[in-house]
Chimera marker file (.cmm) of the C-alpha trace (Angstrom):
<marker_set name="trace">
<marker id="1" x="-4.428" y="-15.779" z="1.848" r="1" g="1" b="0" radius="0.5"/>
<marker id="2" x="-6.768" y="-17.202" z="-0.868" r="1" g="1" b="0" radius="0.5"/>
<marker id="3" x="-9.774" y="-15.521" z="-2.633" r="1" g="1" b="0" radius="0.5"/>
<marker id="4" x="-12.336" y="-18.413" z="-2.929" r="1" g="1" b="0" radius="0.5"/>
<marker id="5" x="-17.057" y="-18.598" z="-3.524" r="1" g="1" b="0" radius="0.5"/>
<marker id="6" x="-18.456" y="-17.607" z="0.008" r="1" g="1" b="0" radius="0.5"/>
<marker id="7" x="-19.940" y="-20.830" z="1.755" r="1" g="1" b="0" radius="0.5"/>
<marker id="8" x="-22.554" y="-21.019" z="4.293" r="1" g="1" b="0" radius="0.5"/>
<marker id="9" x="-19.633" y="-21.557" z="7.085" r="1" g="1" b="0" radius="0.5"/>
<marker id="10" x="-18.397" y="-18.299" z="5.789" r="1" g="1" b="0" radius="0.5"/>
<marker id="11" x="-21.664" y="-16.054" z="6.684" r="1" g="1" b="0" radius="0.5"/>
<marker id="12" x="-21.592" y="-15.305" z="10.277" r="1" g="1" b="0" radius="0.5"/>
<marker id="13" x="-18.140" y="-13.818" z="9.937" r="1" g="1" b="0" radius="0.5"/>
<marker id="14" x="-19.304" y="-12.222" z="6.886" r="1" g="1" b="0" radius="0.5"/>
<marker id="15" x="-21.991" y="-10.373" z="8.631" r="1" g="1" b="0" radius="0.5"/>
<marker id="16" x="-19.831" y="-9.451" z="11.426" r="1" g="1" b="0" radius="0.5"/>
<marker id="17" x="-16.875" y="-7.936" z="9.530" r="1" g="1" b="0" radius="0.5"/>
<marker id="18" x="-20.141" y="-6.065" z="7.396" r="1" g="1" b="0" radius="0.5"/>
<marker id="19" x="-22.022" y="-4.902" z="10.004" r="1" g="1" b="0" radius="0.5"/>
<marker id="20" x="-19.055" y="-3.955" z="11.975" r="1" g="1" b="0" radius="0.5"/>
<marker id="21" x="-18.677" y="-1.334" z="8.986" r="1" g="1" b="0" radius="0.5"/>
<marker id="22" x="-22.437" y="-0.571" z="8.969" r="1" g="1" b="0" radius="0.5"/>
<marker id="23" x="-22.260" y="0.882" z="12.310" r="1" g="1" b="0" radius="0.5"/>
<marker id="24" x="-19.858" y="3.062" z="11.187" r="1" g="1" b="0" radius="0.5"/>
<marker id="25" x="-22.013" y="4.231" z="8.646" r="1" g="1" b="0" radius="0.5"/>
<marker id="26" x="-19.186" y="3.445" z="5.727" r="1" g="1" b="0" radius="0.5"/>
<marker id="27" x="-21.511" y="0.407" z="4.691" r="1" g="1" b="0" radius="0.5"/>
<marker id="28" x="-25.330" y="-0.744" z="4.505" r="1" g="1" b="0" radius="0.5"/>
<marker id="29" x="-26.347" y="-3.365" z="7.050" r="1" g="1" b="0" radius="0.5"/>
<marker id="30" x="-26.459" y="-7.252" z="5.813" r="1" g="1" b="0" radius="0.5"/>
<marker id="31" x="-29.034" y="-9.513" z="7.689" r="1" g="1" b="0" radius="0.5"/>
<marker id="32" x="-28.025" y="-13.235" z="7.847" r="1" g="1" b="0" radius="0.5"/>
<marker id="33" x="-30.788" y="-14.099" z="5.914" r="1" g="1" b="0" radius="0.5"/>
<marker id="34" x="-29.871" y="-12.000" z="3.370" r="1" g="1" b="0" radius="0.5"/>
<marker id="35" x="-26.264" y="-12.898" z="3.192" r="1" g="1" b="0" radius="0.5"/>
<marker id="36" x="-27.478" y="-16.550" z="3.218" r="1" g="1" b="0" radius="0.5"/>
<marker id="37" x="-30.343" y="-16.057" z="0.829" r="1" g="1" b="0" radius="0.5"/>
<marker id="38" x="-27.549" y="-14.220" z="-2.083" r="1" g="1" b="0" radius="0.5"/>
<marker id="39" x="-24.443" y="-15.852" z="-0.909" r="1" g="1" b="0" radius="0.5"/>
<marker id="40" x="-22.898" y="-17.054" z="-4.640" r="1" g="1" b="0" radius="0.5"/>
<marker id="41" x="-22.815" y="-13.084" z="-4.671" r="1" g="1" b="0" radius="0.5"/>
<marker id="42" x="-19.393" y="-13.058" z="-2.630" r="1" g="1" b="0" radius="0.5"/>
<marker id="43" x="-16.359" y="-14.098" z="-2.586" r="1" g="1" b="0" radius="0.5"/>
<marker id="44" x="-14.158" y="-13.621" z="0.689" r="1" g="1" b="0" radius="0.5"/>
<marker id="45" x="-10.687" y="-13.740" z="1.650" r="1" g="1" b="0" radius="0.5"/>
<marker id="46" x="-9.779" y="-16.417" z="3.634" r="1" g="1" b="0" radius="0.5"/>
<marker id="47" x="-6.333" y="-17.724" z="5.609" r="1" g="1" b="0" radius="0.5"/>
<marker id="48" x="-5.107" y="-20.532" z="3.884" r="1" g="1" b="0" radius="0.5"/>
<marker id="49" x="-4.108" y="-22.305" z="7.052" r="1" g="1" b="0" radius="0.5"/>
<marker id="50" x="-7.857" y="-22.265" z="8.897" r="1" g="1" b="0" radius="0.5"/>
<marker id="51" x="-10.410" y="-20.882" z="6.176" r="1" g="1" b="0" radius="0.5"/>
<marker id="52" x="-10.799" y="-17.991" z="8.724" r="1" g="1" b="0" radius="0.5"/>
<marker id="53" x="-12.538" y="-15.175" z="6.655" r="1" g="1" b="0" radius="0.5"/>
<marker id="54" x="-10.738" y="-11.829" z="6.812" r="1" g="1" b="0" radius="0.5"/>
<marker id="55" x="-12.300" y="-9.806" z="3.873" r="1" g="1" b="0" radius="0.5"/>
<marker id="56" x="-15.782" y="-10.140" z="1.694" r="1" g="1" b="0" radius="0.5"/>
<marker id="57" x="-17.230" y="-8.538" z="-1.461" r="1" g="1" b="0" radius="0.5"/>
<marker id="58" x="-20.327" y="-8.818" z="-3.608" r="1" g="1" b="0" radius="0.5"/>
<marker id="59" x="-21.002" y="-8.612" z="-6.868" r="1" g="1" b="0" radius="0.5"/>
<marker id="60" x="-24.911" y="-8.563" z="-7.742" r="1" g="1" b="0" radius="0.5"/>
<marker id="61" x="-26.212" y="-8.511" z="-10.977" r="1" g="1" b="0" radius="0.5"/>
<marker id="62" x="-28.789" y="-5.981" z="-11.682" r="1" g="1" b="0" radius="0.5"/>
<marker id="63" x="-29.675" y="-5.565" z="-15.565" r="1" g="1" b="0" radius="0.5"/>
<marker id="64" x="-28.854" y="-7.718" z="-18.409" r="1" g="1" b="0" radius="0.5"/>
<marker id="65" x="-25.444" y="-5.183" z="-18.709" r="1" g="1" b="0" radius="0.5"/>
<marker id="66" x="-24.716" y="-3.931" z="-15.547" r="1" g="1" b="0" radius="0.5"/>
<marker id="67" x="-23.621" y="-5.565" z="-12.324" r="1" g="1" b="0" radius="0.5"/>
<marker id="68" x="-22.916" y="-3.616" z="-9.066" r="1" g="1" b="0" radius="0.5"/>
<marker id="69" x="-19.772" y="-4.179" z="-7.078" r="1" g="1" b="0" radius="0.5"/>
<marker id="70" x="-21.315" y="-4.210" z="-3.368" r="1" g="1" b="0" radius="0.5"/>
<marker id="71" x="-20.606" y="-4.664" z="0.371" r="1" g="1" b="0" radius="0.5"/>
<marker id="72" x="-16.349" y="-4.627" z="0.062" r="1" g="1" b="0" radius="0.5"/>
<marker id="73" x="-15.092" y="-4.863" z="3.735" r="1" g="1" b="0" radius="0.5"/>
<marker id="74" x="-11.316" y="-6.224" z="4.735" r="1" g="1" b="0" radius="0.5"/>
<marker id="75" x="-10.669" y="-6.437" z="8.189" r="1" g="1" b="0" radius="0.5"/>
<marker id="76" x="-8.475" y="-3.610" z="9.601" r="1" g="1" b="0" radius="0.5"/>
<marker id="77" x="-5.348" y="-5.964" z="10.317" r="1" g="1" b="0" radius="0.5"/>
<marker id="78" x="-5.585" y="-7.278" z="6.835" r="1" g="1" b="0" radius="0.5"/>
<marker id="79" x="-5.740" y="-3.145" z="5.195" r="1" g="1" b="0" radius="0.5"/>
<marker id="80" x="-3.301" y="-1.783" z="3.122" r="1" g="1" b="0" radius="0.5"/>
<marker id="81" x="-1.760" y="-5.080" z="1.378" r="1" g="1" b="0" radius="0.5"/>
<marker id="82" x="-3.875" y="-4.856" z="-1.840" r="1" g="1" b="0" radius="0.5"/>
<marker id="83" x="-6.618" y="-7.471" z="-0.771" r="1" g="1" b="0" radius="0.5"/>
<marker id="84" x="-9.232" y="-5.277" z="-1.576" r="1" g="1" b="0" radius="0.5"/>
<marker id="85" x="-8.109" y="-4.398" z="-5.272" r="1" g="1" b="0" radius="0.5"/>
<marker id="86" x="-7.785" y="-7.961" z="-5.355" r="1" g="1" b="0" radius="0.5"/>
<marker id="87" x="-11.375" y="-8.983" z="-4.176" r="1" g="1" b="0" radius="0.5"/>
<marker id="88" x="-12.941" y="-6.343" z="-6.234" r="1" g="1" b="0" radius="0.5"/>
<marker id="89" x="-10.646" y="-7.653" z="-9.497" r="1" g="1" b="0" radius="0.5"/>
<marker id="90" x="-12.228" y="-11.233" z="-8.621" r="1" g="1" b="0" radius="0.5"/>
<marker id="91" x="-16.036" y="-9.936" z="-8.699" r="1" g="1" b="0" radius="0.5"/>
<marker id="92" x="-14.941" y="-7.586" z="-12.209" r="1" g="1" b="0" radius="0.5"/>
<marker id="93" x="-13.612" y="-11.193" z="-13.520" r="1" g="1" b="0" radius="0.5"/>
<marker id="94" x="-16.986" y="-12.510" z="-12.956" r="1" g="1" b="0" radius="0.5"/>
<marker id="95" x="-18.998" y="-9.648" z="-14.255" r="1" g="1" b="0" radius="0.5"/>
<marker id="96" x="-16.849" y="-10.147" z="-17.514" r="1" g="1" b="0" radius="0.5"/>
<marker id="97" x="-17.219" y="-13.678" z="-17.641" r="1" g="1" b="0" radius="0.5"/>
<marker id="98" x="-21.113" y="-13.800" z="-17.395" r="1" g="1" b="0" radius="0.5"/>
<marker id="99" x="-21.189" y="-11.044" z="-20.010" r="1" g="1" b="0" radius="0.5"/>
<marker id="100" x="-21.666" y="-7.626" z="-18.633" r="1" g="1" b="0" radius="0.5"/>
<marker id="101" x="-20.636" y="-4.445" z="-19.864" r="1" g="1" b="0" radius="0.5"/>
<marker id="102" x="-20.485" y="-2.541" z="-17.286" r="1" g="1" b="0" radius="0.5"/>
<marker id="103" x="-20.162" y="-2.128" z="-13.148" r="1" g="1" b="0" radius="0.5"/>
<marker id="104" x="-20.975" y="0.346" z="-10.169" r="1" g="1" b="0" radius="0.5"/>
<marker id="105" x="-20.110" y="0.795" z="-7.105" r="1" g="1" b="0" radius="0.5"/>
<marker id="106" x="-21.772" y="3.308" z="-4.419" r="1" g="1" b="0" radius="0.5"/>
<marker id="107" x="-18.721" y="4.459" z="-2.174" r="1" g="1" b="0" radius="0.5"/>
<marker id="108" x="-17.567" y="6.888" z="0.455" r="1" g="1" b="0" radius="0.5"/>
<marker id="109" x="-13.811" y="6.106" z="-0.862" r="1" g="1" b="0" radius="0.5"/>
<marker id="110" x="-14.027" y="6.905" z="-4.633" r="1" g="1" b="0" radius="0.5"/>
<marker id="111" x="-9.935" y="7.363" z="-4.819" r="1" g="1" b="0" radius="0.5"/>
<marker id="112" x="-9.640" y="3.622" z="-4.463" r="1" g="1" b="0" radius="0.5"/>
<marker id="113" x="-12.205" y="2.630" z="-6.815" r="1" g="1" b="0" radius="0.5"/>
<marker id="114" x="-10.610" y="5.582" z="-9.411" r="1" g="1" b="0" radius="0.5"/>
<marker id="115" x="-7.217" y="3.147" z="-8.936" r="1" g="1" b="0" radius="0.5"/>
<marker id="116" x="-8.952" y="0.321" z="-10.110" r="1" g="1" b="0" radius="0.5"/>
<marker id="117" x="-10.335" y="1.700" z="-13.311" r="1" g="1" b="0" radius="0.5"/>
<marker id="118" x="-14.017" y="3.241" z="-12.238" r="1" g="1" b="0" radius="0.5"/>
<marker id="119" x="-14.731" y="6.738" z="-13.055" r="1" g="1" b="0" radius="0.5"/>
<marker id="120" x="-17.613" y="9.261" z="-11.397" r="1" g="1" b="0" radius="0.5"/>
<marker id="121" x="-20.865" y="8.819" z="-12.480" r="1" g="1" b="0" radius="0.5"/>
<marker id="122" x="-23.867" y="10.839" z="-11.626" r="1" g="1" b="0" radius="0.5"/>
<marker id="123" x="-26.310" y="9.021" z="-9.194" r="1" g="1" b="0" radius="0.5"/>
<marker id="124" x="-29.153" y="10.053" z="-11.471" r="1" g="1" b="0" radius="0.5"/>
<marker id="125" x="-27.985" y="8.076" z="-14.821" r="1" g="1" b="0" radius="0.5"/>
<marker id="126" x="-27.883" y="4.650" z="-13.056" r="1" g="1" b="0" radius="0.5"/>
<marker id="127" x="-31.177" y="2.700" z="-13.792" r="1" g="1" b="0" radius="0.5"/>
<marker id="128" x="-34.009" y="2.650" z="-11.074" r="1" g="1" b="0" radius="0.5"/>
<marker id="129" x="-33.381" y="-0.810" z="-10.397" r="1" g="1" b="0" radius="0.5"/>
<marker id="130" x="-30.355" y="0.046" z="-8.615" r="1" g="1" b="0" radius="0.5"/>
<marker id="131" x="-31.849" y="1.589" z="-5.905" r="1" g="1" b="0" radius="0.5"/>
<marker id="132" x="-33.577" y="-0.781" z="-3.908" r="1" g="1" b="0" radius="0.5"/>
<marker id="133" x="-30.795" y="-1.224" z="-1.440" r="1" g="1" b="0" radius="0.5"/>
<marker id="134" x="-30.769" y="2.395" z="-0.786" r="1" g="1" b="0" radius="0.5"/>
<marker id="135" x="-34.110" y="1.712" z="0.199" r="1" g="1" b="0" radius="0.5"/>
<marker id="136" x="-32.512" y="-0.180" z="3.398" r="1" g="1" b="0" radius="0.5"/>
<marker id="137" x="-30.227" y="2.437" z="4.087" r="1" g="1" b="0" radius="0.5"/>
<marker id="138" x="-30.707" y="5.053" z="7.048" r="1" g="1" b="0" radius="0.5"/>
<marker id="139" x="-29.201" y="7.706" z="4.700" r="1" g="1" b="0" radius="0.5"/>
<marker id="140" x="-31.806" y="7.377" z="2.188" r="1" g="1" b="0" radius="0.5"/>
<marker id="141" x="-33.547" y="9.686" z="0.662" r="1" g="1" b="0" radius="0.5"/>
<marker id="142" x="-30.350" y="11.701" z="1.354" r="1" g="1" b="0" radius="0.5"/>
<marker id="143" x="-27.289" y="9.133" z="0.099" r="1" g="1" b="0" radius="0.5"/>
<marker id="144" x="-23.570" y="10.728" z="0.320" r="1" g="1" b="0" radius="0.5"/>
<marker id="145" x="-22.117" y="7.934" z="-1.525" r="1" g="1" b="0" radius="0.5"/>
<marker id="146" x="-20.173" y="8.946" z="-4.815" r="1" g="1" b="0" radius="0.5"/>
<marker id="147" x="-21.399" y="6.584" z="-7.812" r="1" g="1" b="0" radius="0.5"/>
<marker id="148" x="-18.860" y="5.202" z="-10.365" r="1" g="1" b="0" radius="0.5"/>
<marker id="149" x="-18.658" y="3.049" z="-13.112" r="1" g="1" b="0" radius="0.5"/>
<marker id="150" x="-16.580" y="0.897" z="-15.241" r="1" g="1" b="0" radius="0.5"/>
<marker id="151" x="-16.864" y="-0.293" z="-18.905" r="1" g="1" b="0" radius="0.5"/>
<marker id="152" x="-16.327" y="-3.460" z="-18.487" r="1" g="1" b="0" radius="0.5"/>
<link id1="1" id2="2" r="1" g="1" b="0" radius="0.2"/>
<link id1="2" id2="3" r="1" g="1" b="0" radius="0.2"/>
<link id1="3" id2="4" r="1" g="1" b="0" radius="0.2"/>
<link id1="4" id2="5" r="1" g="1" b="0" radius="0.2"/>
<link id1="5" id2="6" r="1" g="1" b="0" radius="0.2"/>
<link id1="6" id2="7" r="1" g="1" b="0" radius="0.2"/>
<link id1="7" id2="8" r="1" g="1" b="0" radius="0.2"/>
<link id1="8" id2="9" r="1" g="1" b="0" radius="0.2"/>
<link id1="9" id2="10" r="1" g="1" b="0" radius="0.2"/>
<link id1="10" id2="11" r="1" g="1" b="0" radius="0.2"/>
<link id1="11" id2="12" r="1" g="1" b="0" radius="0.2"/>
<link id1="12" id2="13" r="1" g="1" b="0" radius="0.2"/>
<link id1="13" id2="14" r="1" g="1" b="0" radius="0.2"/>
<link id1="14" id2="15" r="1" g="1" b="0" radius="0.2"/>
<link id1="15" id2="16" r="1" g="1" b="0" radius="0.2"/>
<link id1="16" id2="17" r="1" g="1" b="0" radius="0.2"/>
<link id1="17" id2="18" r="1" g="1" b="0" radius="0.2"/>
<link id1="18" id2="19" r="1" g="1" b="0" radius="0.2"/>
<link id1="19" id2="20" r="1" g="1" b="0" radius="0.2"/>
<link id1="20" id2="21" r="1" g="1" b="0" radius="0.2"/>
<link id1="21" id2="22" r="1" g="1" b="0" radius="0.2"/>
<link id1="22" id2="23" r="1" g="1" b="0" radius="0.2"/>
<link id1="23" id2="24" r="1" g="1" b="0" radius="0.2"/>
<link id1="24" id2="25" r="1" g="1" b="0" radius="0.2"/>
<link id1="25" id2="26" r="1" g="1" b="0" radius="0.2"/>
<link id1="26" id2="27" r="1" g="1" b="0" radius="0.2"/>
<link id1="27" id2="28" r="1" g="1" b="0" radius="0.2"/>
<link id1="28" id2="29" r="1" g="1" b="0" radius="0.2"/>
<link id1="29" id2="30" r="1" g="1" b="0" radius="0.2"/>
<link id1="30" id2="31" r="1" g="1" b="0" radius="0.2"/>
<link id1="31" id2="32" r="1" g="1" b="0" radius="0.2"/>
<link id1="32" id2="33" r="1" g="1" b="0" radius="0.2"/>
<link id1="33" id2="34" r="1" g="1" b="0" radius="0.2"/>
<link id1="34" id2="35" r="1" g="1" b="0" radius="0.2"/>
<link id1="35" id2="36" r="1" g="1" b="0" radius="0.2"/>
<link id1="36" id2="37" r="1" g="1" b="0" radius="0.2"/>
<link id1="37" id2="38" r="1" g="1" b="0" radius="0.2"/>
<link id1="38" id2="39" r="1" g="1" b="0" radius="0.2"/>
<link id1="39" id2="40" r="1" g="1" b="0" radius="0.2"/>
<link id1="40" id2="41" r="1" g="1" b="0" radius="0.2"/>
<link id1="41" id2="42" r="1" g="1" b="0" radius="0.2"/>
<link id1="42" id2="43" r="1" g="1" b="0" radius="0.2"/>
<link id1="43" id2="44" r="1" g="1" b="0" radius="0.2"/>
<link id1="44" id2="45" r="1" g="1" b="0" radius="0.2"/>
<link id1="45" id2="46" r="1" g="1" b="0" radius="0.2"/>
<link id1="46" id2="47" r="1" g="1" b="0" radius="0.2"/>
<link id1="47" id2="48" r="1" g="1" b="0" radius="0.2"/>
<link id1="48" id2="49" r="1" g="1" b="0" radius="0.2"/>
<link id1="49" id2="50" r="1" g="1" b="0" radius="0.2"/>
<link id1="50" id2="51" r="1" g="1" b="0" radius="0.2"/>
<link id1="51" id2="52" r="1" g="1" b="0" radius="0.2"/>
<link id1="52" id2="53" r="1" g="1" b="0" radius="0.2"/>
<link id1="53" id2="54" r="1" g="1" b="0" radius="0.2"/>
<link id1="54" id2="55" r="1" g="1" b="0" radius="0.2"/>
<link id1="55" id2="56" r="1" g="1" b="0" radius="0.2"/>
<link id1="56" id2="57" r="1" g="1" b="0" radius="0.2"/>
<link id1="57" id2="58" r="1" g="1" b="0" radius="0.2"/>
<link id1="58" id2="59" r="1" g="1" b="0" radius="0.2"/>
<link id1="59" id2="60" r="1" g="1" b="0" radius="0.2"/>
<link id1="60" id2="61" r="1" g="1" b="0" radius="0.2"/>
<link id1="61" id2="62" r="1" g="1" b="0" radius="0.2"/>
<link id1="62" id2="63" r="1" g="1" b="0" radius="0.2"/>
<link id1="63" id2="64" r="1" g="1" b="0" radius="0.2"/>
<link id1="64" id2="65" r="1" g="1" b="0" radius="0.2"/>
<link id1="65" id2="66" r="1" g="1" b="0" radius="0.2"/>
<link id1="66" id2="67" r="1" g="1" b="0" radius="0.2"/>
<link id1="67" id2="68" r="1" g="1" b="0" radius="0.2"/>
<link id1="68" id2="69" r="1" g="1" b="0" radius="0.2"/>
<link id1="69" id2="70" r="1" g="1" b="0" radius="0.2"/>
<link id1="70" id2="71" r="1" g="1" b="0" radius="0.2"/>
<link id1="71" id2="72" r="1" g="1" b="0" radius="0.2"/>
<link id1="72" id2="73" r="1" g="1" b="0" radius="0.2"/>
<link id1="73" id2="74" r="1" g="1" b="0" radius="0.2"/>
<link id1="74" id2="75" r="1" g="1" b="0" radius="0.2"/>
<link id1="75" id2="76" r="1" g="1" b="0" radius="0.2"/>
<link id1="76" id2="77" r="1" g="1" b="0" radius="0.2"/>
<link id1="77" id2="78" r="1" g="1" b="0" radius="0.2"/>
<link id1="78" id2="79" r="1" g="1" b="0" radius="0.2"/>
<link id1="79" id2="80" r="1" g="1" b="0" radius="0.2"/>
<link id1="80" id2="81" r="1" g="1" b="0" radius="0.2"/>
<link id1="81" id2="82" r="1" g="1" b="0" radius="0.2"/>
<link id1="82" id2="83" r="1" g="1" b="0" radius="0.2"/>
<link id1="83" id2="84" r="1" g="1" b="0" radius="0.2"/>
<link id1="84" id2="85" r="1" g="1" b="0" radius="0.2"/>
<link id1="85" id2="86" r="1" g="1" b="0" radius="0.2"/>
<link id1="86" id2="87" r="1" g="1" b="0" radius="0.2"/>
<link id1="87" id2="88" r="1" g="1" b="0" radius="0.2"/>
<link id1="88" id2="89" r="1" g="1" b="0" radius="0.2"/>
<link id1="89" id2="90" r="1" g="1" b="0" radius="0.2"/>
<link id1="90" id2="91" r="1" g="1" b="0" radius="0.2"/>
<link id1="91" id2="92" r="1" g="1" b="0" radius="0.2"/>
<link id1="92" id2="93" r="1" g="1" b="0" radius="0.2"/>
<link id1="93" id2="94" r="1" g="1" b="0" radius="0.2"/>
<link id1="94" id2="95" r="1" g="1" b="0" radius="0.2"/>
<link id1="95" id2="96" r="1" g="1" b="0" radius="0.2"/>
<link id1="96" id2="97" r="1" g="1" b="0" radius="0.2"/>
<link id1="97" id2="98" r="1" g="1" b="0" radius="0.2"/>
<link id1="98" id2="99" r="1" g="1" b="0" radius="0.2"/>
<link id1="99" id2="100" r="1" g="1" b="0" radius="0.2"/>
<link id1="100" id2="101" r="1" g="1" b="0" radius="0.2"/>
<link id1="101" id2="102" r="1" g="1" b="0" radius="0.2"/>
<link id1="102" id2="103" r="1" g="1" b="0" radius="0.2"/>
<link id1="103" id2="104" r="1" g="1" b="0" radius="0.2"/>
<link id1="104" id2="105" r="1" g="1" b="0" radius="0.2"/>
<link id1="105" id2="106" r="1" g="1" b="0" radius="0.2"/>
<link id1="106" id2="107" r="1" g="1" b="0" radius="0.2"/>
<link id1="107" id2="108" r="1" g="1" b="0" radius="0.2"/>
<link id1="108" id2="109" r="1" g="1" b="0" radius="0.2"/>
<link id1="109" id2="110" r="1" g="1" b="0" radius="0.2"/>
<link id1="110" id2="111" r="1" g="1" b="0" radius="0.2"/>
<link id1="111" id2="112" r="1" g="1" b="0" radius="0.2"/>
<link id1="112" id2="113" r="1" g="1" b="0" radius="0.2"/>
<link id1="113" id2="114" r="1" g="1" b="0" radius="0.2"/>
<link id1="114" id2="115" r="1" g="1" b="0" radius="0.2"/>
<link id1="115" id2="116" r="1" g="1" b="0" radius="0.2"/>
<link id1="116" id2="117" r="1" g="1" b="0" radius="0.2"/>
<link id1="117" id2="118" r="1" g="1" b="0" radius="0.2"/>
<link id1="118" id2="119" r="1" g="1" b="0" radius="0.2"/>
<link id1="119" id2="120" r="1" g="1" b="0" radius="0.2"/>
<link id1="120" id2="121" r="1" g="1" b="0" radius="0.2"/>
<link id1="121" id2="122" r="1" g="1" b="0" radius="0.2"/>
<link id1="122" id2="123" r="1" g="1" b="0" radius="0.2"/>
<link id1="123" id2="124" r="1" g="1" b="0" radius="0.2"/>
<link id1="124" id2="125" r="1" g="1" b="0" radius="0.2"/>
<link id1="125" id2="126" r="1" g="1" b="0" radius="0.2"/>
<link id1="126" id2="127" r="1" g="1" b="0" radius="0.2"/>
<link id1="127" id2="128" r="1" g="1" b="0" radius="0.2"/>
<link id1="128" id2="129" r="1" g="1" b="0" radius="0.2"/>
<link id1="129" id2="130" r="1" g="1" b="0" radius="0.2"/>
<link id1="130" id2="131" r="1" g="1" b="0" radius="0.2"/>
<link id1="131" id2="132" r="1" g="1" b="0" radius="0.2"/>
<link id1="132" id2="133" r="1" g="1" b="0" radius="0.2"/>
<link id1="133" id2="134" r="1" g="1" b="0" radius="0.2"/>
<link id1="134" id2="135" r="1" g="1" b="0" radius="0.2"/>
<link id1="135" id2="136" r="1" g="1" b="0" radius="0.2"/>
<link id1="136" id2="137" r="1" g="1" b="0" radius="0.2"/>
<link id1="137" id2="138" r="1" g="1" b="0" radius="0.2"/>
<link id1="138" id2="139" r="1" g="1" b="0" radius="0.2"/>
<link id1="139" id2="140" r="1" g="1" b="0" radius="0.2"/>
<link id1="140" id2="141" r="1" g="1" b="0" radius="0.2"/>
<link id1="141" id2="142" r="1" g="1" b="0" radius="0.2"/>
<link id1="142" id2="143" r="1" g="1" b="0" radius="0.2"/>
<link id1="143" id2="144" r="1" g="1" b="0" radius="0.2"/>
<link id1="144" id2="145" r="1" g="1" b="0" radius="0.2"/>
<link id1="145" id2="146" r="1" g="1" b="0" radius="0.2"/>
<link id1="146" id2="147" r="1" g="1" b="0" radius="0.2"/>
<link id1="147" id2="148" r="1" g="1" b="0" radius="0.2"/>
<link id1="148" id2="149" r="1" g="1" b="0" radius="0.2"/>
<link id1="149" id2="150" r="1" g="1" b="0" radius="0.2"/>
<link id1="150" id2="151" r="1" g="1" b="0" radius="0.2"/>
<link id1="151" id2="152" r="1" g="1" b="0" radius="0.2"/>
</marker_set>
């Protein structure tokens, strides 16, 4: 397994192995177009043998220091073998290199962000800006995400 840019073969799966999560209500739905339209955003992880795309995250860029950490999603054969540390490691990598301070996530599994280095933060201190995702979200006004950060 490799950890490599998202390319336009890569969406489709991409916004199956998202959405597949959205309707489980443990992610926000992706359209295609949107997932084309922002795709140097992700990076995937992909078999080295066939490309095949197992795992996705985002990293979007939202202020001149801050960058959120977005739409993580491994698929459930690939769990538990560190490939989500390591595509969320590949996105902080980025943020750093580009300059940003710090990073957020919005999660329903704050333990394994904690592991990683993020720490709770309270919805309310996170610029405005942020929040036009939520905006998209069936939850919203109401999110039950946890918010954390990292000092990057």
């Amino acid at each position: 397994m490799l950890i490599r840019h998202a390319v336009i073969e890569d969406v489709k799966t991409m916004h199956k192995l998202l959405n597949s999560y959205a309707e489980k209500g443990l992610l926000l739905p992706r359209s295609l177009s949107e997932l084309y339209s922002h795709l140097r955003d992700f990076v995937v992880l992909a078999s080295h043998e066939d490309s095949s795309v197992h795992g996705v995250c985002g990293l979007g860029i939202c202020w001149e220091d801050l960058a959120e950490i977005k739409s993580l999603a491994v698929a459930e054969q690939f769990q538990g073998r560190g490939f989500g540390f390591q595509l969320v490691q590949r996105c902080l990598e980025e943020a750093r290199s580009l300059g940003l301070k710090r990073a957020f996530t919005l999660t329903y599994v704050p333990a394994f962000f904690a592991k990683l280095g993020f720490r709770e933060e309270e919805k309310s201190h996170l610029p405005h800006k942020v929040w036009v995702d939520c905006l998209k979200c069936p939850k919203f006004p109401n999110c039950d995400e946890t918010a954390l950060v990292i000092d990057l």
